[in-house]
C-alpha positions as protocol buffer text, in pm:
chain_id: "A"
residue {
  index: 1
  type: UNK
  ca { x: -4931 y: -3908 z: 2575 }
}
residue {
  index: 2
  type: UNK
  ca { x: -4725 y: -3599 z: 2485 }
}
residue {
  index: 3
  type: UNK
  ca { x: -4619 y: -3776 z: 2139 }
}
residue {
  index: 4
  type: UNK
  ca { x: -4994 y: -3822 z: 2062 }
}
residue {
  index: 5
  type: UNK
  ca { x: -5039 y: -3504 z: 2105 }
}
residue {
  index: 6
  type: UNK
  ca { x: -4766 y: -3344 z: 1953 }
}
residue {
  index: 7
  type: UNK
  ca { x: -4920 y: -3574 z: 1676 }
}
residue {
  index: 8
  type: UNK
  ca { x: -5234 y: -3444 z: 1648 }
}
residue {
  index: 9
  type: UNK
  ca { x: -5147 y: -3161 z: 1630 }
}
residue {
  index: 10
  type: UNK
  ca { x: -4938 y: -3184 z: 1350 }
}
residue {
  index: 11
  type: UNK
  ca { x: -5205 y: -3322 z: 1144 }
}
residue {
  index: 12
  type: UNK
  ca { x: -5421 y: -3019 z: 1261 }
}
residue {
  index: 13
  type: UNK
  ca { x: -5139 y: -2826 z: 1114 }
}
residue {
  index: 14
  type: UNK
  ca { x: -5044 y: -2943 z: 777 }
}
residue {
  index: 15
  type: UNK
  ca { x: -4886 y: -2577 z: 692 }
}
residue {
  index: 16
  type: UNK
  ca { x: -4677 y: -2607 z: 1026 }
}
residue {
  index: 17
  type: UNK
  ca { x: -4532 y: -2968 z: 861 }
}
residue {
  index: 18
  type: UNK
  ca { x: -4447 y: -2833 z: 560 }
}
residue {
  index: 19
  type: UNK
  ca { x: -4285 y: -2475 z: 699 }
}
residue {
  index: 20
  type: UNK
  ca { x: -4058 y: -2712 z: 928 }
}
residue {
  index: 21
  type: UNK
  ca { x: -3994 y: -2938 z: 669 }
}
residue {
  index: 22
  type: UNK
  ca { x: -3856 y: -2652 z: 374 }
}
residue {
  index: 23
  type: UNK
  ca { x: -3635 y: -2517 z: 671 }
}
residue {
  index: 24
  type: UNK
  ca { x: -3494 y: -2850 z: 722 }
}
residue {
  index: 25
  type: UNK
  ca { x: -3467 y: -2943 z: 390 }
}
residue {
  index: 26
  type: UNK
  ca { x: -3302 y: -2583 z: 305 }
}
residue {
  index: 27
  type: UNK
  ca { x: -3052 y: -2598 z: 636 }
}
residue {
  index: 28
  type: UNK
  ca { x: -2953 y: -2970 z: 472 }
}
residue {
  index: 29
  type: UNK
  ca { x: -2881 y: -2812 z: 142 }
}
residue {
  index: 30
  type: UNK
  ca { x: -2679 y: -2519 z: 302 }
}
residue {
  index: 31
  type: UNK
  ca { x: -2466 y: -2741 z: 536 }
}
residue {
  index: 32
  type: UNK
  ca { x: -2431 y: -2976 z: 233 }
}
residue {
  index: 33
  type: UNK
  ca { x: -2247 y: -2699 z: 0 }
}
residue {
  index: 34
  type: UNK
  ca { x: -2086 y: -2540 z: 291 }
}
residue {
  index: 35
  type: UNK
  ca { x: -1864 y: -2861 z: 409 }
}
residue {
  index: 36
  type: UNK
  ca { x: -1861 y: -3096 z: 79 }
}
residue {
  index: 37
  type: UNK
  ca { x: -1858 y: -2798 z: -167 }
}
residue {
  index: 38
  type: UNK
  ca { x: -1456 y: -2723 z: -304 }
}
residue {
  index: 39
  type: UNK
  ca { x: -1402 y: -2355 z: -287 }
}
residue {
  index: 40
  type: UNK
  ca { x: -1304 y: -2157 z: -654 }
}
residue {
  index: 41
  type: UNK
  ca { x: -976 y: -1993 z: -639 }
}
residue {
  index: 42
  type: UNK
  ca { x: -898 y: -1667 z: -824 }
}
residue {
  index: 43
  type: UNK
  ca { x: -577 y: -1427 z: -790 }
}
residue {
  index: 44
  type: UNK
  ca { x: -664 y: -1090 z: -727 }
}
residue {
  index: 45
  type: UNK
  ca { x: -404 y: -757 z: -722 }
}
residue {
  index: 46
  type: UNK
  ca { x: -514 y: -571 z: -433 }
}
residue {
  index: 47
  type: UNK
  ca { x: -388 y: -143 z: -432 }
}
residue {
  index: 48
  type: UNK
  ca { x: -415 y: -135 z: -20 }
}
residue {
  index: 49
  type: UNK
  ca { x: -683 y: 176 z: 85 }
}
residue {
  index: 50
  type: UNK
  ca { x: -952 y: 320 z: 162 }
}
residue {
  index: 51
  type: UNK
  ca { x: -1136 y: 57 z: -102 }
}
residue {
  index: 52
  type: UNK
  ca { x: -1284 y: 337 z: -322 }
}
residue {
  index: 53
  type: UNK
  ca { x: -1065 y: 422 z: -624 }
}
residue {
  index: 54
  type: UNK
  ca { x: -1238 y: 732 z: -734 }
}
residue {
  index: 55
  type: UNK
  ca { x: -1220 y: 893 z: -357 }
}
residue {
  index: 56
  type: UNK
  ca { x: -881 y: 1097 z: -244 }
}
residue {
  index: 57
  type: UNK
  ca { x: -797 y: 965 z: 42 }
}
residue {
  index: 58
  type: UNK
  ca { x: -473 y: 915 z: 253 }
}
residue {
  index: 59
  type: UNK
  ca { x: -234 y: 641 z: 180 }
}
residue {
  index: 60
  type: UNK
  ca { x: -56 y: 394 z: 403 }
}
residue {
  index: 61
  type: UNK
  ca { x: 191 y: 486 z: 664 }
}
residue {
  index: 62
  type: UNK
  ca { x: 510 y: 268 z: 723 }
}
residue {
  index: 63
  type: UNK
  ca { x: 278 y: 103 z: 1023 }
}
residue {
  index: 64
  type: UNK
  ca { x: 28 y: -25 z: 788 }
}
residue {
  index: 65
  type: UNK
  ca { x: 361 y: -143 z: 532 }
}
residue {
  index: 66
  type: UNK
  ca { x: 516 y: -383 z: 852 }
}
residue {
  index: 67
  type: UNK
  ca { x: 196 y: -509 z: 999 }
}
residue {
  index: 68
  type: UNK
  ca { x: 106 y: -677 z: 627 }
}
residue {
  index: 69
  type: UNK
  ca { x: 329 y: -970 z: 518 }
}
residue {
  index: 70
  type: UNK
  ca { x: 362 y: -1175 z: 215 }
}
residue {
  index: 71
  type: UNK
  ca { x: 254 y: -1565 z: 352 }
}
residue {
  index: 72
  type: UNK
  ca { x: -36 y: -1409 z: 573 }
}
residue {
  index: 73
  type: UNK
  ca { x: -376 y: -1625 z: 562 }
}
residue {
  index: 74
  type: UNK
  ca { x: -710 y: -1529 z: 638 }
}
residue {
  index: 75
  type: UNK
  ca { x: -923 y: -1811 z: 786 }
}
residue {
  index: 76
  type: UNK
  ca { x: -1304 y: -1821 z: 725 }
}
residue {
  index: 77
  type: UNK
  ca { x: -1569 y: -1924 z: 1056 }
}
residue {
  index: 78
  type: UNK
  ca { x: -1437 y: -2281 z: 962 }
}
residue {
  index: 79
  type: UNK
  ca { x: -1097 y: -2236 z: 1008 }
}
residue {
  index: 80
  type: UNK
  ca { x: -1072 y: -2277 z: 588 }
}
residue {
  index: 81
  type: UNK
  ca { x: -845 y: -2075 z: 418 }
}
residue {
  index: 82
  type: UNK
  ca { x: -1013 y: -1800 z: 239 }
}
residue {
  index: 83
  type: UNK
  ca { x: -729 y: -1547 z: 124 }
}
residue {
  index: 84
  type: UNK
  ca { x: -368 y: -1558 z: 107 }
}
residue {
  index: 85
  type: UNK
  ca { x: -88 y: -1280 z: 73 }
}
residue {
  index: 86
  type: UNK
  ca { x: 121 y: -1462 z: -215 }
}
residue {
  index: 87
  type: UNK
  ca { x: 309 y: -1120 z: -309 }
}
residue {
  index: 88
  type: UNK
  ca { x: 400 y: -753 z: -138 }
}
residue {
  index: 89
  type: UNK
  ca { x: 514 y: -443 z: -339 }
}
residue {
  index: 90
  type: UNK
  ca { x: 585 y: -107 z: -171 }
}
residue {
  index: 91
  type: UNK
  ca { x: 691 y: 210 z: -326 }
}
residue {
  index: 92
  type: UNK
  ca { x: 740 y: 531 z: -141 }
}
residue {
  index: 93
  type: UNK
  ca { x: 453 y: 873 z: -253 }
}
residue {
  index: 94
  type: UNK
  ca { x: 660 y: 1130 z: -415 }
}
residue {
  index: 95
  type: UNK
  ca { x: 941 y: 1214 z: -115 }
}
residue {
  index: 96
  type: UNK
  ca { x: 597 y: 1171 z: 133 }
}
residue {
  index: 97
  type: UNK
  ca { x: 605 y: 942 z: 426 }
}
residue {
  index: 98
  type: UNK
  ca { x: 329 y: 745 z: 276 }
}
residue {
  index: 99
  type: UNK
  ca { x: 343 y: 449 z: 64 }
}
residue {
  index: 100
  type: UNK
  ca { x: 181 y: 258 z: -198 }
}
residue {
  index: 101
  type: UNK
  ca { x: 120 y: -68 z: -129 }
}
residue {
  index: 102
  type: UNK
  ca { x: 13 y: -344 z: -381 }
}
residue {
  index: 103
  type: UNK
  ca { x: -75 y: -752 z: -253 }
}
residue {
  index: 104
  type: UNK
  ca { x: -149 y: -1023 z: -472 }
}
residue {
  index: 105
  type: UNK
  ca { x: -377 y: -1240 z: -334 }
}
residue {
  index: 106
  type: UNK
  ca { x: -473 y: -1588 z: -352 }
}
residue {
  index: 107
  type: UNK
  ca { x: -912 y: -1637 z: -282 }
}
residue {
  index: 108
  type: UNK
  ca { x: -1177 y: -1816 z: -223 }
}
residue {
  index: 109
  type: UNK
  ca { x: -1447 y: -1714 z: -394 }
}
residue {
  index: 110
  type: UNK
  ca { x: -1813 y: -1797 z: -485 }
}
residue {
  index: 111
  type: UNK
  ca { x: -1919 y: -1756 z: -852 }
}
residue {
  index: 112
  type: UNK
  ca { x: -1849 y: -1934 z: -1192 }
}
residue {
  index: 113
  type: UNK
  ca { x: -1521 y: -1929 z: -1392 }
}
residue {
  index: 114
  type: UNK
  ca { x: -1652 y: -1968 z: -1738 }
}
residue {
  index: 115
  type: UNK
  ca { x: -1848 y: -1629 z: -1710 }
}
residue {
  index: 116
  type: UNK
  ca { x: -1537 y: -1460 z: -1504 }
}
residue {
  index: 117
  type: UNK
  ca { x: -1820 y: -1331 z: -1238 }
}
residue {
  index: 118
  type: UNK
  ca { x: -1759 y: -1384 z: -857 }
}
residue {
  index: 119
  type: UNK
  ca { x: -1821 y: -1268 z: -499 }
}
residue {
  index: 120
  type: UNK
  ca { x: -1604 y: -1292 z: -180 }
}
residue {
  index: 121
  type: UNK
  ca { x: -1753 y: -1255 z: 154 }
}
residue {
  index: 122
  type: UNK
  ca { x: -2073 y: -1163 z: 14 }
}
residue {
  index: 123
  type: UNK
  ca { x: -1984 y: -887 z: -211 }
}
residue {
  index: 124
  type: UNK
  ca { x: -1915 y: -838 z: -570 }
}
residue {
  index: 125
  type: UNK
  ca { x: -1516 y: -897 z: -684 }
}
residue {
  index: 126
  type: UNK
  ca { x: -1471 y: -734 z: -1030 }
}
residue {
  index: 127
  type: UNK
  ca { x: -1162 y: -482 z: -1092 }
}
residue {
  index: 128
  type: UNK
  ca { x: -1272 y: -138 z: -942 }
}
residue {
  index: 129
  type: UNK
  ca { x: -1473 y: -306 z: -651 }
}
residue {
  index: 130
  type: UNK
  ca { x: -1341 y: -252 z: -272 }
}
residue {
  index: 131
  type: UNK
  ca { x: -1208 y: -528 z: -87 }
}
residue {
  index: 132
  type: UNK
  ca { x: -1194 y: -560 z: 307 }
}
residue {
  index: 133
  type: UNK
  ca { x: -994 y: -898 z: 460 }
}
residue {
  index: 134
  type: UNK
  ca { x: -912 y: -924 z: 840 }
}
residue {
  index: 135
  type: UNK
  ca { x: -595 y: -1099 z: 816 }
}
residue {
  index: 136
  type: UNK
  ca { x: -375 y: -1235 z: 1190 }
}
residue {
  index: 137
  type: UNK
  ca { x: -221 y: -943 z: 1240 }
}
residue {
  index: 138
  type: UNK
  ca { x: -367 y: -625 z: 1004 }
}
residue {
  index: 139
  type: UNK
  ca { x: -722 y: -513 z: 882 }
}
residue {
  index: 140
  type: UNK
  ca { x: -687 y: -483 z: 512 }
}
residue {
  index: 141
  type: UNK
  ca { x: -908 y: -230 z: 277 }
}
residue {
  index: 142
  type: UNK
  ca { x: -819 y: -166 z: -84 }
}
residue {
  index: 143
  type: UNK
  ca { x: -921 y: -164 z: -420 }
}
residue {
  index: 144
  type: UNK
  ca { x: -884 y: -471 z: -665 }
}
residue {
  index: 145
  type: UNK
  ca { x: -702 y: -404 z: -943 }
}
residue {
  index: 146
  type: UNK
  ca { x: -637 y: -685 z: -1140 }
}
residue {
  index: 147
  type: UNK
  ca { x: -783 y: -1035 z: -1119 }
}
residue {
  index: 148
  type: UNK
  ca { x: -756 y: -1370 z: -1285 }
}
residue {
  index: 149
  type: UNK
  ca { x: -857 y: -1736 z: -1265 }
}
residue {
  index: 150
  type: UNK
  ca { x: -459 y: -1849 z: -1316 }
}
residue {
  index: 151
  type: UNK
  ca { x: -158 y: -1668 z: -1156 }
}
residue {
  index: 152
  type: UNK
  ca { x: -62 y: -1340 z: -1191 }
}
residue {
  index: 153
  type: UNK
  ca { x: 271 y: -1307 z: -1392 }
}
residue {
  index: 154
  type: UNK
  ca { x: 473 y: -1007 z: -1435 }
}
residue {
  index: 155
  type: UNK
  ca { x: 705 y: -918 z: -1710 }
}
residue {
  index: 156
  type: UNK
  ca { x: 959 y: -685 z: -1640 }
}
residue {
  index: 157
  type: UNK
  ca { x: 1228 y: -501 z: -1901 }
}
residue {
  index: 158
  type: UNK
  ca { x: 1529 y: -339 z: -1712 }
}
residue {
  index: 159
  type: UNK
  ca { x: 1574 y: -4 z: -1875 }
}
residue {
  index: 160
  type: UNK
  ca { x: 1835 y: 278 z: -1823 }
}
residue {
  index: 161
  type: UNK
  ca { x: 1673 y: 600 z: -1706 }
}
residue {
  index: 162
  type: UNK
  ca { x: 1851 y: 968 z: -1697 }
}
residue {
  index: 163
  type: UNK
  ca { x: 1678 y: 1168 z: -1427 }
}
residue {
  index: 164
  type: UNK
  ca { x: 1835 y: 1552 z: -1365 }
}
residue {
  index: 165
  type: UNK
  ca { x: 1714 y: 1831 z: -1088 }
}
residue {
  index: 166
  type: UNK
  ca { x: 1826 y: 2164 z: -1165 }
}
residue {
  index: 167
  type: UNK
  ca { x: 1913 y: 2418 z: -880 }
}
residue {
  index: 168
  type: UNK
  ca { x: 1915 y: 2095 z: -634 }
}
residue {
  index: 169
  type: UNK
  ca { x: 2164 y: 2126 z: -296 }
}
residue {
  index: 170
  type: UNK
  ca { x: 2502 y: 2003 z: -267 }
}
residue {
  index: 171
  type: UNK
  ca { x: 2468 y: 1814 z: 16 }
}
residue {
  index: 172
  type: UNK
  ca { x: 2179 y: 1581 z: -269 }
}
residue {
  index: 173
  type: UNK
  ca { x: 2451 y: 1470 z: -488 }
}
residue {
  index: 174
  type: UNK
  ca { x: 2702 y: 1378 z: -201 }
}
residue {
  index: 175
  type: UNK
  ca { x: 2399 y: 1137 z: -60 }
}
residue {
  index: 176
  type: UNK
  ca { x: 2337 y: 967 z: -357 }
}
residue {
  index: 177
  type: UNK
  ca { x: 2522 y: 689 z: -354 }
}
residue {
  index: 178
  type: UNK
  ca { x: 2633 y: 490 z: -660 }
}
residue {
  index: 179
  type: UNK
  ca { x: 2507 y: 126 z: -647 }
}
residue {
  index: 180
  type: UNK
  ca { x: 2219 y: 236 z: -376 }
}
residue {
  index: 181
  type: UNK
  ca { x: 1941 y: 7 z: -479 }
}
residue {
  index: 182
  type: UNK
  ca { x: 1588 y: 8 z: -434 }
}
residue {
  index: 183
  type: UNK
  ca { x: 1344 y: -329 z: -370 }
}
residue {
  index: 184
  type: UNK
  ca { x: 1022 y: -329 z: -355 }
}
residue {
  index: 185
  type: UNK
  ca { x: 982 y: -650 z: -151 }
}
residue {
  index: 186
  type: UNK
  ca { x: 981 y: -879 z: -499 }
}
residue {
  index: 187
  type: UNK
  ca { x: 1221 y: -738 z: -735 }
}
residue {
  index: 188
  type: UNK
  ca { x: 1553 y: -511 z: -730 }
}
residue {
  index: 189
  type: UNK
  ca { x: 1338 y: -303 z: -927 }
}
residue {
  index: 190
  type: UNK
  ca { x: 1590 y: 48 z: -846 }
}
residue {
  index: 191
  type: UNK
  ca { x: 1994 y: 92 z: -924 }
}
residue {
  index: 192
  type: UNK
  ca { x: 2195 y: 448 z: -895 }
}
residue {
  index: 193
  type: UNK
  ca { x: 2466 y: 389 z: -1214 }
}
residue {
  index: 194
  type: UNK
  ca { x: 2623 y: 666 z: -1217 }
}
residue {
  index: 195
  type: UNK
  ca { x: 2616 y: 1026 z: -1082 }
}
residue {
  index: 196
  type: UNK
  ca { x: 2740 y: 1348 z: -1221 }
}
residue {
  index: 197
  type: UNK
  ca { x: 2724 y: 1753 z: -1089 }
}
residue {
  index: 198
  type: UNK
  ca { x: 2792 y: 2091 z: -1228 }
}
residue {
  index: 199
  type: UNK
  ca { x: 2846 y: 2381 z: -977 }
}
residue {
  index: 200
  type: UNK
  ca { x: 2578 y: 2682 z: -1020 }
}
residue {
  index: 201
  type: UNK
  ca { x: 2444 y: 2930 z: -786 }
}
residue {
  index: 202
  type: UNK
  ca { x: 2122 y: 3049 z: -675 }
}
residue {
  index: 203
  type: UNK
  ca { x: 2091 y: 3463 z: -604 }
}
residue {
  index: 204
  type: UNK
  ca { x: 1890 y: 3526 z: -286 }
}
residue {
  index: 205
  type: UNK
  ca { x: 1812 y: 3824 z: -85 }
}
residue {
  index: 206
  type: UNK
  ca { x: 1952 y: 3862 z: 308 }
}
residue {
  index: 207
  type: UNK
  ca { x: 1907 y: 4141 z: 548 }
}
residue {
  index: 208
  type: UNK
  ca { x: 2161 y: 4199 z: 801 }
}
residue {
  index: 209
  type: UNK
  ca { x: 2097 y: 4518 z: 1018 }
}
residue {
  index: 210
  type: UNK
  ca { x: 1818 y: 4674 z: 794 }
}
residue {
  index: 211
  type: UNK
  ca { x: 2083 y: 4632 z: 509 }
}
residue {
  index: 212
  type: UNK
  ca { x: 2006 y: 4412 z: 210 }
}
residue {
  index: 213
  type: UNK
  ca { x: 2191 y: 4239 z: -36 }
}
residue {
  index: 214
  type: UNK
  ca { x: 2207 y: 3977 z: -250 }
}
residue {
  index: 215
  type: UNK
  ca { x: 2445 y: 3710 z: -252 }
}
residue {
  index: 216
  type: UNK
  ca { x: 2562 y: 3380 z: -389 }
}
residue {
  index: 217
  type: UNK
  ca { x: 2401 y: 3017 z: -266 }
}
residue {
  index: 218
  type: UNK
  ca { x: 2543 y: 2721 z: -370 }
}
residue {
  index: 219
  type: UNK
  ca { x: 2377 y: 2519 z: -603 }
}
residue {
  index: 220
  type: UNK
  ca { x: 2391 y: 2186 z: -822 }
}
residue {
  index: 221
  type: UNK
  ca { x: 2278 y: 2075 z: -1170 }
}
residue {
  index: 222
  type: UNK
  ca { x: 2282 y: 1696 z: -1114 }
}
residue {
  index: 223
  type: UNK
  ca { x: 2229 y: 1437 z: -1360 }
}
residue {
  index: 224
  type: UNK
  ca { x: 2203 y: 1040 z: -1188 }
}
residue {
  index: 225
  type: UNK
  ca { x: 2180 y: 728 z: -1423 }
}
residue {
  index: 226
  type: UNK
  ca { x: 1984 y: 444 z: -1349 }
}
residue {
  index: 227
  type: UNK
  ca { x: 1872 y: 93 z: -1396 }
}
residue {
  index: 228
  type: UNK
  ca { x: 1501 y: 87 z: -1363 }
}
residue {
  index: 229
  type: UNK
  ca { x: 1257 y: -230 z: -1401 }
}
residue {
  index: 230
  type: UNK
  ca { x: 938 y: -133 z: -1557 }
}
residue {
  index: 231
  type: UNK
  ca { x: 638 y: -316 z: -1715 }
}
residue {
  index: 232
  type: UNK
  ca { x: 482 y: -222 z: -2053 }
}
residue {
  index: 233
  type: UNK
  ca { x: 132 y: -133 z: -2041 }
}
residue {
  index: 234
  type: UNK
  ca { x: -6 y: -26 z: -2341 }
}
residue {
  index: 235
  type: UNK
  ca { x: 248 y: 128 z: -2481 }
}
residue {
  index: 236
  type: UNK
  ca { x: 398 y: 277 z: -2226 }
}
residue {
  index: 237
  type: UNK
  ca { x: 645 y: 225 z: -1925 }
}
residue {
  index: 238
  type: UNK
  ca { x: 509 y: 204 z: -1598 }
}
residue {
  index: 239
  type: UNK
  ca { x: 676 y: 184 z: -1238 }
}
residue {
  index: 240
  type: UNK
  ca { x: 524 y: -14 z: -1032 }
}
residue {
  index: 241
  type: UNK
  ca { x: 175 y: -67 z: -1081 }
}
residue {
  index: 242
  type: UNK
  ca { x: 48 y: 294 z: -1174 }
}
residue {
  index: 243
  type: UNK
  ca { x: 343 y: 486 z: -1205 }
}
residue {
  index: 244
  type: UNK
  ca { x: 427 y: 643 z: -1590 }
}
residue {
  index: 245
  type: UNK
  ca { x: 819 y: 677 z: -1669 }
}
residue {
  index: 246
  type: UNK
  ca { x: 792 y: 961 z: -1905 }
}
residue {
  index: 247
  type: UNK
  ca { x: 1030 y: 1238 z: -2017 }
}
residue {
  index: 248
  type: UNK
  ca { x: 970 y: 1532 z: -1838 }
}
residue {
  index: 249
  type: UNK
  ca { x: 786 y: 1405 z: -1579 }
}
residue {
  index: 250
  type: UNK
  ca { x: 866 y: 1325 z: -1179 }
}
residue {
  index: 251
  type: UNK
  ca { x: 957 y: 1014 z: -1073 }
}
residue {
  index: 252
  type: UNK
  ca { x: 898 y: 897 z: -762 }
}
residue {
  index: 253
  type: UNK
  ca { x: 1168 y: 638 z: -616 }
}
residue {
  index: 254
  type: UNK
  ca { x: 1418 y: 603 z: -255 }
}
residue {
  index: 255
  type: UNK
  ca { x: 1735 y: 434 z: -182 }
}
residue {
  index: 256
  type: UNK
  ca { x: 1821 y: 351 z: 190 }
}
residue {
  index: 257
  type: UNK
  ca { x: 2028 y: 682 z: 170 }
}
residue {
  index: 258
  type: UNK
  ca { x: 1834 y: 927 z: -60 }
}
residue {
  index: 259
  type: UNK
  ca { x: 1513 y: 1018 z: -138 }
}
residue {
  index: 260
  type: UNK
  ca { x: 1500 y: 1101 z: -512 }
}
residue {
  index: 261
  type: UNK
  ca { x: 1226 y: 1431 z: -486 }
}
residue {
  index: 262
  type: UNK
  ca { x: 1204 y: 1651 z: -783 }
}
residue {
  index: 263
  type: UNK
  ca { x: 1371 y: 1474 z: -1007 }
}
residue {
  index: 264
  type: UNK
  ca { x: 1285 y: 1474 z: -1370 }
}
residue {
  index: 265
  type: UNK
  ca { x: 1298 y: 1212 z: -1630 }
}
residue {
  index: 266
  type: UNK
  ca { x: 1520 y: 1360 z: -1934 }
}
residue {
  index: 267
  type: UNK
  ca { x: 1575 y: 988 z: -2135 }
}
residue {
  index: 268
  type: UNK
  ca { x: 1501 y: 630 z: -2138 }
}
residue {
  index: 269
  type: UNK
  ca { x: 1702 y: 423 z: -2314 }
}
């Protein structure tokens, strides 16, 4: 009796029939593409962030740099692998306790290859757009940099850079160390050659019992040579990923035993 019914009223209903029937039909379709479907893969280069390149905004601490790890893999509601941490690259902020860290990554994406336009979970992937994975172990935000339907590969020229600091302390050139290296977690990308120091002073006021005076501070001209890996981007010589060695300009680089702050490029060779 109850089928009857149920019967009747369906043909009372056509518009009921054919509502039930589209969400059937559409929830086939979905669960269709969702399990038989083969995901598209693209490599992405990831700047870890706050997601928004044009925004100022603080940069990683060394917590954030040890809770990420080259081999990590994010798993979708499926347990299907949907990004993977093929590459880590950290470079210390200018003598700051913050970092810079860059991740290639491995995706799964929606979208189509042959016009280079895609989405991952839901939003937009270009270069420029903000990224946010939830890997194991760390809650990643950043900004994509660089992305490609092949592997990323990275070409890098070992040059000899001359960096100086004027008026620097003499307790700087006895902690730099010669053969101190730096890696960035890919590449010995950092090497101290050789080191050399001249003797100057710095004049300085002091007050002693309402008496002042000026007097003599020890100071250093030092001059360090290096082997530095570098990529060429248009022309010119970068560090990293967005780091320009130029004459006359900072450079930003650590050893385990000395952070290199204030020190100027003079020649690159």
């Amino acid at each position: 009796m109850n089928f009857k019914k149920v019967v009747r009223f369906l043909r009372k209903n056509p518009f009921l029939v054919i509502f039930f029937a589209a969400i059937l039909f559409v929830g086939f379709v979905a669960g269709a593409r969702l399990f038989l479907s083969k995901p598209t893969y693209v490599y992405a280069k990831v700047k870890v962030g706050q997601g928004l390149w044009w925004a100022q905004t603080q940069r990683p601490s060394i917590w954030q740099v040890d809770a990420i790890n080259k081999g990590d893999v994010a798993l979708g509601l499926l347990g299907n692998p949907e990004a993977e941490v093929l590459s880590k690259k950290v470079y210390r902020w200018y003598g700051s306790d913050q970092f810079d860290i860059y991740l290639t990554l491995k995706l799964a994406v929606s979208g189509n290859q042959k016009t280079g336009s895609y989405t991952f979970n839901r939003a937009a992937l270009s270069v420029g757009s903000a990224i946010e994975i939830q890997f194991p172990k760390a809650e990643v935000t950043g900004t994509v940099i660089g992305l490609s339907s092949k592997p990323l590969e990275e070409r890098l020229t070992e040059k000899t850079v001359r960096l100086i600091k004027s008026n620097a302390y003499p307790f700087e050139f006895d902690a730099i160390k010669i053969g101190d290296t730096y890696f960035d977690g890919e590449d010995k990308i950092f090497e101290v050659v050789d080191k050399t120091g001249i003797d100057t002073a710095s004049l300085m006021n002091a007050a002693s019992g309402g008496v002042f005076s000026i007097i003599a501070e020890p100071r250093m001209r030092i001059e360090v040579e290096a082997k530095v890996k570098v990529k060429n981007l248009n022309g010119q010589w970068v560090l990293g990923e967005d780091q320009l060695i130029v004459p006359g300009r900072n450079m930003s680089i650590s050893t385990p035993n000395f952070v290199f702050d204030n020190y100027l490029v003079s020649r690159i060779e």
